[in-house]
TIKOL-186357 format. One line per 4 residues: number of its first residue (from 0); for each residue x, y, z of C-alpha. Coordinates in nm, 2 decimals, m for minus. Example, Ala and Ser with C-alpha at 12.3 -4.5 7.8 and 13.67 -1.06 7.14 Angstrom:
% residues 2
0	1.23 m0.45 0.78; 1.37 m0.11 0.71
***
This chain:
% residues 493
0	7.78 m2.51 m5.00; 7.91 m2.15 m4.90; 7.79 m1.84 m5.01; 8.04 m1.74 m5.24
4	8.01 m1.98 m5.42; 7.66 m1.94 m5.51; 7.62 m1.77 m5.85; 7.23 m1.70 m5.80
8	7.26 m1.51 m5.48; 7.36 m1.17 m5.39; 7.69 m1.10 m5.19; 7.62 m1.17 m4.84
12	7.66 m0.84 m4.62; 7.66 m0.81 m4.31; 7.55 m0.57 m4.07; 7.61 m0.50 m3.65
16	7.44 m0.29 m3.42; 7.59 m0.22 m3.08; 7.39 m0.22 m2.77; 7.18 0.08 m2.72
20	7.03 0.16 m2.36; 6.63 0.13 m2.30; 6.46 0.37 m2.27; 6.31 0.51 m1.91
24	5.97 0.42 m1.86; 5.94 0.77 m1.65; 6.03 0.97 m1.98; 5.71 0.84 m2.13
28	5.43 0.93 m1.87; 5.27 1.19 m2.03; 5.10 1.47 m1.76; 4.75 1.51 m1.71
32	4.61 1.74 m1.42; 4.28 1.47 m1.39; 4.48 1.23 m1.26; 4.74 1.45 m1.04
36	5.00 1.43 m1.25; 4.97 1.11 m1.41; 4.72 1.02 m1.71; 4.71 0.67 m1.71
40	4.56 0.69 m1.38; 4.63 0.42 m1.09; 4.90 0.16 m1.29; 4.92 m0.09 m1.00
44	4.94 m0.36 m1.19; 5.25 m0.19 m1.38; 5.42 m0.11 m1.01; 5.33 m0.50 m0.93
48	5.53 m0.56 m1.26; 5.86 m0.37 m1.18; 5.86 m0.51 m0.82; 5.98 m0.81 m0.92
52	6.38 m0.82 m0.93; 6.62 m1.10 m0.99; 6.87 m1.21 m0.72; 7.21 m1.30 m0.94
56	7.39 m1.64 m0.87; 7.11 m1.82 m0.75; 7.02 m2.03 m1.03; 7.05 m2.39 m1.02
60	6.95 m2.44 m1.42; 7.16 m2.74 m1.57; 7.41 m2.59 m1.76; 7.45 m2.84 m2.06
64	7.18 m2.83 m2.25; 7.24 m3.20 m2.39; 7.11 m3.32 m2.07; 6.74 m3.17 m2.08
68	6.47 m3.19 m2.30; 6.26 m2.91 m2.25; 6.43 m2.58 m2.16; 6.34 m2.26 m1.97
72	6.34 m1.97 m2.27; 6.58 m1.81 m2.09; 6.67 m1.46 m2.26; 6.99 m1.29 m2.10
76	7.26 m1.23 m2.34; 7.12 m1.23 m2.68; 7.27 m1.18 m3.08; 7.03 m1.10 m3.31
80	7.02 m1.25 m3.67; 6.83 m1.13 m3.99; 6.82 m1.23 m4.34; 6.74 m0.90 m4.59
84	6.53 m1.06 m4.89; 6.35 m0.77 m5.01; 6.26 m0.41 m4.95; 6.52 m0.11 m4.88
88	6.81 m0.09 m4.62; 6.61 0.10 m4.41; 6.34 m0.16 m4.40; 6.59 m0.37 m4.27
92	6.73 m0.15 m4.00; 6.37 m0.10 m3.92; 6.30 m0.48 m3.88; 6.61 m0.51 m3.69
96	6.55 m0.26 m3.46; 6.19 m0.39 m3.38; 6.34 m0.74 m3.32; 6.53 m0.56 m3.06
100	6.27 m0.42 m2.89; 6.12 m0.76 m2.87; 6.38 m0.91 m2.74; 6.42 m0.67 m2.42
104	6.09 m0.65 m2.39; 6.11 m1.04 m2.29; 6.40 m0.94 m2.06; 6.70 m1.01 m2.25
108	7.03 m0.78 m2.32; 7.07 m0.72 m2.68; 7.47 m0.76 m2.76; 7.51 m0.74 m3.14
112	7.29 m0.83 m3.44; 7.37 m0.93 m3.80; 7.21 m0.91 m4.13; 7.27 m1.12 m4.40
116	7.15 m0.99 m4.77; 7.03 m1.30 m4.96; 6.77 m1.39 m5.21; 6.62 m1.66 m4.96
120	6.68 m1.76 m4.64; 6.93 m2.10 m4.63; 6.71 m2.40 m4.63; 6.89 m2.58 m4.38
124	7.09 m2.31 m4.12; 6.88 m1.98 m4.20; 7.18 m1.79 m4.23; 7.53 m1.90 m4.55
128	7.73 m2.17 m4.36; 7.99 m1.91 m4.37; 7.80 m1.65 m4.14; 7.69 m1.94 m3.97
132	8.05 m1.96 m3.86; 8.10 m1.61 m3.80; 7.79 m1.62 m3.60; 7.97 m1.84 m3.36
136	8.27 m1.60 m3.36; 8.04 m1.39 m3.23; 7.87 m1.56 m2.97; 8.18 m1.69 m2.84
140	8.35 m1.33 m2.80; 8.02 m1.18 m2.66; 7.97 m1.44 m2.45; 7.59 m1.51 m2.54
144	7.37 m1.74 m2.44; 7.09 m1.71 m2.71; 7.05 m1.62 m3.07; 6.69 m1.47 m3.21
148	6.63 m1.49 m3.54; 6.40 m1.24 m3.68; 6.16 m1.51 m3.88; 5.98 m1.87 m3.83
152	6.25 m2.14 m3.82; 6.21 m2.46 m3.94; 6.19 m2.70 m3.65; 6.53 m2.83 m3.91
156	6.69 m2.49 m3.90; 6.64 m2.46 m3.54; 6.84 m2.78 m3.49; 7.10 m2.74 m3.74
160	7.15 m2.37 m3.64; 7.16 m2.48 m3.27; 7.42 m2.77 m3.35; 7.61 m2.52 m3.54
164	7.66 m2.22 m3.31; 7.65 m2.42 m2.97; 7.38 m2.23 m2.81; 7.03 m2.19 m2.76
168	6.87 m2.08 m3.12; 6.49 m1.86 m3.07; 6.29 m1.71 m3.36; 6.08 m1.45 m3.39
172	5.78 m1.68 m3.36; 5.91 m1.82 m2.97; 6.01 m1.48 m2.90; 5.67 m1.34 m2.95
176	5.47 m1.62 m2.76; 5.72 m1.59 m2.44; 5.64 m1.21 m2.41; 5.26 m1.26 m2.45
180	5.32 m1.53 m2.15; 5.48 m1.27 m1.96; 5.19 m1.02 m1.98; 4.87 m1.22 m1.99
184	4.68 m1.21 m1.69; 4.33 m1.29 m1.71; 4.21 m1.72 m1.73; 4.11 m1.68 m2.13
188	4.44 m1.48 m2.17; 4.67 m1.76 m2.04; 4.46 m2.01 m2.18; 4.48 m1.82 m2.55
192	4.86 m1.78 m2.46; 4.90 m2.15 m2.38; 4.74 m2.31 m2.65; 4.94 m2.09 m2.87
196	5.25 m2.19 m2.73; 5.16 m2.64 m2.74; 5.08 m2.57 m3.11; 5.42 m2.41 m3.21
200	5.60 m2.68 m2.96; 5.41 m2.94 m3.13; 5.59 m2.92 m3.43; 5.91 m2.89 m3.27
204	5.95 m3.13 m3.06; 6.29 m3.30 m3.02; 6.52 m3.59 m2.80; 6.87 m3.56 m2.67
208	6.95 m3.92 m2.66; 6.84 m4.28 m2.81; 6.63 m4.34 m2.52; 6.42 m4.05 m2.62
212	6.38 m4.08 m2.94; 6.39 m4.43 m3.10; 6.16 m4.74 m3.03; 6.28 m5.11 m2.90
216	6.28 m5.36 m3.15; 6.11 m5.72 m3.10; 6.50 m5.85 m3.14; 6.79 m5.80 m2.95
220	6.92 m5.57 m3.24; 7.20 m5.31 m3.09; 7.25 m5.52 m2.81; 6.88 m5.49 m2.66
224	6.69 m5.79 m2.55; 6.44 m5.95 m2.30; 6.33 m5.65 m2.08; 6.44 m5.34 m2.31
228	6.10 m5.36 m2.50; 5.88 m5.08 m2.45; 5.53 m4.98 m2.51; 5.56 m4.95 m2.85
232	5.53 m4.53 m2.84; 5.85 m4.32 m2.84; 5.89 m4.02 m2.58; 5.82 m3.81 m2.81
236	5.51 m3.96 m2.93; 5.37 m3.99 m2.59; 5.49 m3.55 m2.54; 5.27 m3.52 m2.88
240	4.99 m3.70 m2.76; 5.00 m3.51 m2.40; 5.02 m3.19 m2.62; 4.73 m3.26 m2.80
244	4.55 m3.35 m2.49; 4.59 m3.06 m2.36; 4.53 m2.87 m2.68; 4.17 m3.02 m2.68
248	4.08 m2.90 m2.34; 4.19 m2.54 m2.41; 4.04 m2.51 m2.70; 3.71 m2.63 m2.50
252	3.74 m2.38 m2.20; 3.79 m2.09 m2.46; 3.47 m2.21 m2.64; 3.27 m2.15 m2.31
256	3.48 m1.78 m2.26; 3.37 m1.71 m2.62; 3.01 m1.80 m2.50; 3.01 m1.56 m2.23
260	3.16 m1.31 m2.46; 2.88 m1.34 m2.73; 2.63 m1.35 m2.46; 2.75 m0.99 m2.36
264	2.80 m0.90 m2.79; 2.43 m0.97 m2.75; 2.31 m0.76 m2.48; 2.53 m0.46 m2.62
268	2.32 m0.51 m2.99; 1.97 m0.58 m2.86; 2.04 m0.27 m2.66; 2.16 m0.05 m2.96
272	2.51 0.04 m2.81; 2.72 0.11 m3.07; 3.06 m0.03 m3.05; 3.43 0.15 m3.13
276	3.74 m0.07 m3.10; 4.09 0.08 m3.06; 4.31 m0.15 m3.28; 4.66 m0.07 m3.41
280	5.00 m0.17 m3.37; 5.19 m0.25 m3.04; 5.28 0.05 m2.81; 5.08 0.28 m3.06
284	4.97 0.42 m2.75; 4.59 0.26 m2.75; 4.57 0.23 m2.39; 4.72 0.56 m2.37
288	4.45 0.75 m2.55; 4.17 0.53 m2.38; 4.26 0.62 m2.01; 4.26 0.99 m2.16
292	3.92 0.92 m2.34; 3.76 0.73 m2.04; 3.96 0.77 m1.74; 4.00 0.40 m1.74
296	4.28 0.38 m1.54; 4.44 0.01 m1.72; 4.80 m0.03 m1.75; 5.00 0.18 m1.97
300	5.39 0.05 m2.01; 5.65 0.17 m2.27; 5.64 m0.19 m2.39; 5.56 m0.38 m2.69
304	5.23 m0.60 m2.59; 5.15 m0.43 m2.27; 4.82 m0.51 m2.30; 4.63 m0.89 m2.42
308	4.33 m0.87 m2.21; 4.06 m0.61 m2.42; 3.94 m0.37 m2.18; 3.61 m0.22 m2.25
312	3.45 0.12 m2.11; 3.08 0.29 m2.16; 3.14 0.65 m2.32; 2.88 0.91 m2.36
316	2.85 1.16 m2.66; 2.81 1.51 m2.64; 2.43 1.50 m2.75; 2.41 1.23 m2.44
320	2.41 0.89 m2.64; 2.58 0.62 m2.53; 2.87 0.39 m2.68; 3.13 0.11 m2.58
324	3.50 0.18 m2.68; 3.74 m0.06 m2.60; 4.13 m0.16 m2.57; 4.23 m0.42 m2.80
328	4.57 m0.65 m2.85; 4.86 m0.49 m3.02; 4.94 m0.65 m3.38; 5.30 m0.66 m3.52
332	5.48 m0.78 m3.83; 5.44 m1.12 m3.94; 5.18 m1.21 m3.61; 5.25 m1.60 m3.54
336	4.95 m1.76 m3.73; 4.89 m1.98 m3.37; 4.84 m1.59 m3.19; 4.57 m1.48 m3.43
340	4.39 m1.81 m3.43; 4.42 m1.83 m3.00; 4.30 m1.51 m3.00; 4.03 m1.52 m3.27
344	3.74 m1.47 m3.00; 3.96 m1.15 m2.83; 3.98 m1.04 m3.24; 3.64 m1.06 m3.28
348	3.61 m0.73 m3.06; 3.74 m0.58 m3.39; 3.53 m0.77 m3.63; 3.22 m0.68 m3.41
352	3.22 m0.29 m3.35; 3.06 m0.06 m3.55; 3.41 0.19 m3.62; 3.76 0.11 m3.59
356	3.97 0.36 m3.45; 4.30 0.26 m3.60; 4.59 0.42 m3.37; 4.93 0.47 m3.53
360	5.22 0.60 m3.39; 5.37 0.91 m3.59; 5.68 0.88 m3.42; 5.77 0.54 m3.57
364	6.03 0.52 m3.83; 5.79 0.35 m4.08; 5.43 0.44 m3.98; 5.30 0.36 m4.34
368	5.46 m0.01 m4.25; 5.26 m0.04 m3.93; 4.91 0.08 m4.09; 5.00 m0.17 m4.37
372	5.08 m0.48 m4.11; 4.76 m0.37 m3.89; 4.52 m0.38 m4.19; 4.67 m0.73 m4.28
376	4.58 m0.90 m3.95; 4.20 m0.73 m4.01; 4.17 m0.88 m4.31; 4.29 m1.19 m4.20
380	4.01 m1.23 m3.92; 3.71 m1.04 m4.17; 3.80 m0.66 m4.03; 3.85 m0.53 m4.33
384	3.57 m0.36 m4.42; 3.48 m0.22 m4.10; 3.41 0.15 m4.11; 3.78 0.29 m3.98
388	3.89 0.64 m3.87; 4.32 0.68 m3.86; 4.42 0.86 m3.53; 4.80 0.94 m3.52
392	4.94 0.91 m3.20; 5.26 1.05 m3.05; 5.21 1.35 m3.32; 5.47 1.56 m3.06
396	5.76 1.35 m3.14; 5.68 1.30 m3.48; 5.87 1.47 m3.78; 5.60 1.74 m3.95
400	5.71 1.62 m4.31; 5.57 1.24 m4.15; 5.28 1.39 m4.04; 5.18 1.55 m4.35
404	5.24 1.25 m4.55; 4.99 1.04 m4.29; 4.71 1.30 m4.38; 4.66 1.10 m4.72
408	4.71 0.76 m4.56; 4.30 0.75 m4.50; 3.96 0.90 m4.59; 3.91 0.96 m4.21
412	4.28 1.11 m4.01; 4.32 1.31 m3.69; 4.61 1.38 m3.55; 4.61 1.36 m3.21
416	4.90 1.28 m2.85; 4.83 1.12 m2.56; 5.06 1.29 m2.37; 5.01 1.65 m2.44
420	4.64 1.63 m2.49; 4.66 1.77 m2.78; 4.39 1.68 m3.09; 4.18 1.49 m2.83
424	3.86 1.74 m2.85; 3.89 1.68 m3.24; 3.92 1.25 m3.20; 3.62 1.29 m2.99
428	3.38 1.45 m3.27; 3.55 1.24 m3.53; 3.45 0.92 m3.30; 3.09 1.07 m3.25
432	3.05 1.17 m3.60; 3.15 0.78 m3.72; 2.91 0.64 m3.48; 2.58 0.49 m3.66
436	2.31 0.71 m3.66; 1.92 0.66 m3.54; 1.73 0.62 m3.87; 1.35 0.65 m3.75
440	1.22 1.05 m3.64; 0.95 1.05 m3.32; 0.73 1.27 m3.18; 0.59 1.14 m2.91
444	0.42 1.23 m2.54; 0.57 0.95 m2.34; 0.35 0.89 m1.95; 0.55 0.96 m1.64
448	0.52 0.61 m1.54; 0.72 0.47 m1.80; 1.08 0.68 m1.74; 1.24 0.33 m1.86
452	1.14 0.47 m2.17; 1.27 0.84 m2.14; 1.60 0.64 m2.01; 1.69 0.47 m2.35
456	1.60 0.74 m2.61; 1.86 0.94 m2.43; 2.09 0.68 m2.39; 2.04 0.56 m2.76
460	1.87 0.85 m2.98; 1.99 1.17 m3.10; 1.69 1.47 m2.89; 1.64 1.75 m3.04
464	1.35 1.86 m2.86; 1.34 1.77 m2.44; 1.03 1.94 m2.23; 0.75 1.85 m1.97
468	0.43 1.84 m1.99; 0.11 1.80 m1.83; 0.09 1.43 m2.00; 0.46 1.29 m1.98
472	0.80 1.39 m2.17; 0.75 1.55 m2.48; 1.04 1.40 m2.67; 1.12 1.50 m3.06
476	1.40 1.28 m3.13; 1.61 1.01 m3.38; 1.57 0.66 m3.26; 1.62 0.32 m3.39
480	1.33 0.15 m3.58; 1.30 m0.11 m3.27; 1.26 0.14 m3.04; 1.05 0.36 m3.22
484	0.81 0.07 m3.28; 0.77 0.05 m2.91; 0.72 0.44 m2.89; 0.45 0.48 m3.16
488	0.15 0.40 m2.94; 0.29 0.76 m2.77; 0.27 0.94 m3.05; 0.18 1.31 m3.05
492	m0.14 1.40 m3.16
***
C-alpha cells in the first residue's frame, strides 16, 4: 500500500544531506610538551593504520551480485536512510549525522541521506513503497553502490529492500560489526568480533538460486530424477550448521580468555588495588585523557571505535597509593545486542572497578543523549550502580550554555580537555577522592627485615605518620582490615 494512502500515519517527509568533507585527523592532536609535541605519545599503530592505501581499478569482485552468495561488505558510495518515529527534528539530524560518521569511519563516501517521518518503520521495505522508489531515483543518479539504514533490518526487509532498489542494502547493525572488524587487534578481540558477526549472519542467511536453496525430492518432480538427490540438507542448512560450529568454538576460546582475565581480577582484589574504568561514548576522548593521565602511549584516532582492546595502566595517588585505571570499549546508540553479549567479559572491566569515570564529550550536539545511551549499556551488563564521577571532555570546543547545563547532569562532574590540559589537576583529586578508602587505623613498629611489609602499606594505605627507628618503620597509617590483621603482632607499645 503507499504512504498516502495510509490514514494512520503521518505525511512522509523527507530529508537530504549533501556530502560534507571529514575532518583532518591533524586538527585533533591536541599538544603536550611530555611527549614533544604530541600527547598521545608514540601512535604506531595509528601510522600502521593510515599506511595502508588502495590502488583503484584493480579489483576483480564479481559485479552481479546474483551470482554470489556471500559478499565482501564493501562500503564506497553510500546513501543513507532513516525513519523518524519519535523525538524532535534535531534528534533526527543528530542520528543522521552519527550514522554518517559510521559510515566513513568503515571507509565509505557518504552521497546523500533521507529521512522518512513515520509512526513505524514499514514492515516489509523499512522505508513507504513510495520512498522506496525514490530511494532508487536516488541511487541511480548518485551512482551508489550501498544503502545503510540507520536501524536492525529484518533479514525480510533486507531482501525486499535489496530487490527493490537493486543494490546492496546494510543496516546499522552490519555497519557497526564491520568497523569493529576493522579495528580489533588482539586474539579475544577478533574472536569477540567474529562471533558477533556468525550470530547476526546466522539469521540472515540467504540463496541466489534453486540449487541453493531447496531440497531434491524422492521423485522426479520438476524434472529431477535418478542422480539429482542430495543429502537431504539444503546449502543453507549445512552454512547454519558450519555457523554454529564455529560459534561453539569461539565461545569456548573466549571462556578460557575470560579465565585468564578473572585470574588477573583476582590478583588485583587479593592485593587491594582499587580499580577505575574509563567508560563513555565513542570518541569521547577516553584514550585521550588516559595517555594524559598515565603516559600510556595507546592509539588515539578521530574515529568512532578506535579502541576494542581495554588497556589498563598502574596509577599512583598523591599520598603514594596505588590504583589501576583503564581504557574501555566505546558504547553508542542502540549497541547490537550480539556486541554487548561478545564482549560481556571486556564489559566486565566496568562491572568490576570500584569508580566509573564516565567521559562525555561536551562538544557533541546532544551530550545529555550520549550519558543517557552510556548508562543504558551499564545497566544492561549490572553497571549501574557503580560509584560514577562525570568528566566532560572536549570542554574547549564546547558551547558554555552546554557546559553549564552538564554541571547538573551528576552528583559528581569535572570539566576537563584533553587537548589543552585544562581541568586535569581537578579530575585527578576527584579520581583520588572517589577511590575506596582504608577502613582499619595502625600504629605499628614494623622490623627492617620485613620491607615487604613497608612496601604494601604505601602502596595500599593512606601514612600519615613515616619515620625510622631504632626497631623498624614507625608507620601511623589507614590500612585495610586484611592487612592490618597481618600488622597487629607490630603493634606499638
Amino acid at each position: 500500500m503507499n504512504d498516502s494512502h495510509d490514514a494512520h500515519e503521518p505525511e512522509p517527509q523527507a530529508q537530504w544531506f549533501a556530502d560534507e568533507p571529514a575532518g583532518s585527523l591533524g586538527d585533533q592532536q591536541p599538544d603536550n610538551a611530555r611527549f614533544d609535541g604530541h600527547d598521545d605519545g608514540d601512535q604506531l599503530d595509528l601510522e600502521d593504520r593510515a599506511a595502508l592505501t588502495r590502488v583503484p581499478g584493480m579489483s576483480t569482485e564479481l559485479q552481479d551480485e546474483s551470482e554470489v552468495e556471500y559478499r565482501q561488505l564493501r562500503l564506497e558510495r553510500v546513501v543513507l536512510i532513516s525513519v523518524w518515529t519519535h523525538g524532535s527534528q534535531a534528534d533526527a539530524l543528530n542520528a543522521m549525522a552519527e550514522l554518517k560518521a559510521l559510515a566513513e569511519t568503515a571507509g565509505s563516501q557518504v552521497l546523500d541521506g533521507l529521512i522518512q517521518r513515520r509512526s513505524r518503520p514499514e514492515a516489509a521495505t523499512y522505508l513507504g513503497s513510495g520512498k522506496v522508489a525514490e530511494l532508487r531515483e536516488v541511487v541511480l543518479a548518485t551512482g551508489a553502490d550501498t544503502v545503510i539504514a540507520d536501524g536492525e533490518l529484518t533479514p525480510a526487509q533486507l531482501r525486499n529492500l535489496e530487490d527493490q532498489v537493486k543494490v546492496k542494502v546494510v543496516d546499522r547493525t552490519a555497519l557497526i560489526l564491520d568497523i569493529f572488524a576493522q579495528h580489533a587487534r588482539s586474539l579475544e578481540g577478533k574472536a569477540q568480533v567474529e562471533l558477533a558477526q556468525l550470530n547476526y549472519m546466522k539469521q540472515r542467511l540467504r540463496g541466489w538460486g534453486e540449487s541453493l536453496s531447496r531440497q531434491v525430492g524422492g521423485r522426479a518432480a520438476g524434472g529431477v530424477g535418478i542422480g539429482g538427490r542430495g543429502p537431504g540438507e539444503t546449502r543453507i542448512e549445512t552454512d547454519r550448521r558450519r555457523i554454529n560450529t564455529r560459534i561453539a568454538i569461539l565461545r569456548k576460546r573466549l571462556r578460557a580468555m575470560e579465565a585468564t582475565r578473572q585470574v588477573q581480577r583476582g590478583d588485583r582484589r587479593r592485593s587491594r588495588v582499587p580499580s577505575v574504568a574509563l567508560v563513555g561514548y565513542t570518541n569521547a576522548g577516553k584514550s585521550s585523557l588516559l595517555n594524559r593521565l598515565t603516559g600510556a602511549g595507546v592509539l588515539v584516532e578521530d574515529a568512532l571505535f578506535a579502541t576494542l582492546d581495554p588497556t589498563t595502566r598502574r596509577c599512583r595517588t598523591a599520598d603514594g597509593r596505588v590504583y589501576t585505571l583503564t581504557d574501555t570499549v566505546g558504547f553508542v546508540r542502540h549497541l547490537p545486542t550480539d556486541l554487548v553479549e561478545a564482549f560481556r567479559s571486556t564489559l566486565e572491566e566496568s562491572v568490576q572497578a570500584d569508580l566509573l569515570v564516565h567521559v562525555v564529550d561536551g562538544s557533541d550536539p546532544d551530550p545529555q543523549g550520549q550519558i543517557d545511551a552510556v548508562r543504558g549499556v551499564l545497566e544492561s551488563i549490572g553497571a549501574a550502580g557503580r560509584p560514577e564521577l562525570l568528566a566532560v571532555n572536549k570542554i574547549d570546543q564546547a558551547q558554555p550554555e552546554v557546559l553549564a547545563a552538564l554541571r547538573n547532569a551528576g552528583d559528581r562532574v569535572v570539566l576537563v580537555s584533553a587537548r589543552s590540559g585544562d581541568g586535569l589537576g581537578e579530575l585527578r583529586a576527584a579520581i583520588e577522592d572517589g577511590l575506596p578508602s582504608p577502613q582499619e587505623s595502625i600504629d605499628v613498629v614494623i622490623p627492617w627485615g620485613r620491607g615487604d611489609l613497608v612496601d604494601r602499606v604505601h602502596r595500599n594505605g593512606q601514612i600519615s605518620v613515616d619515620e625510622y627507628v631504632a626497631e623498624g618503620t614507625h608507620l601511623v597509617a589507614q590500612v585495610h582490615p586484611d592487612l592490618a590483621g597481618e600488622l597487629r603482632q607490630f603493634a606499638r607499645a
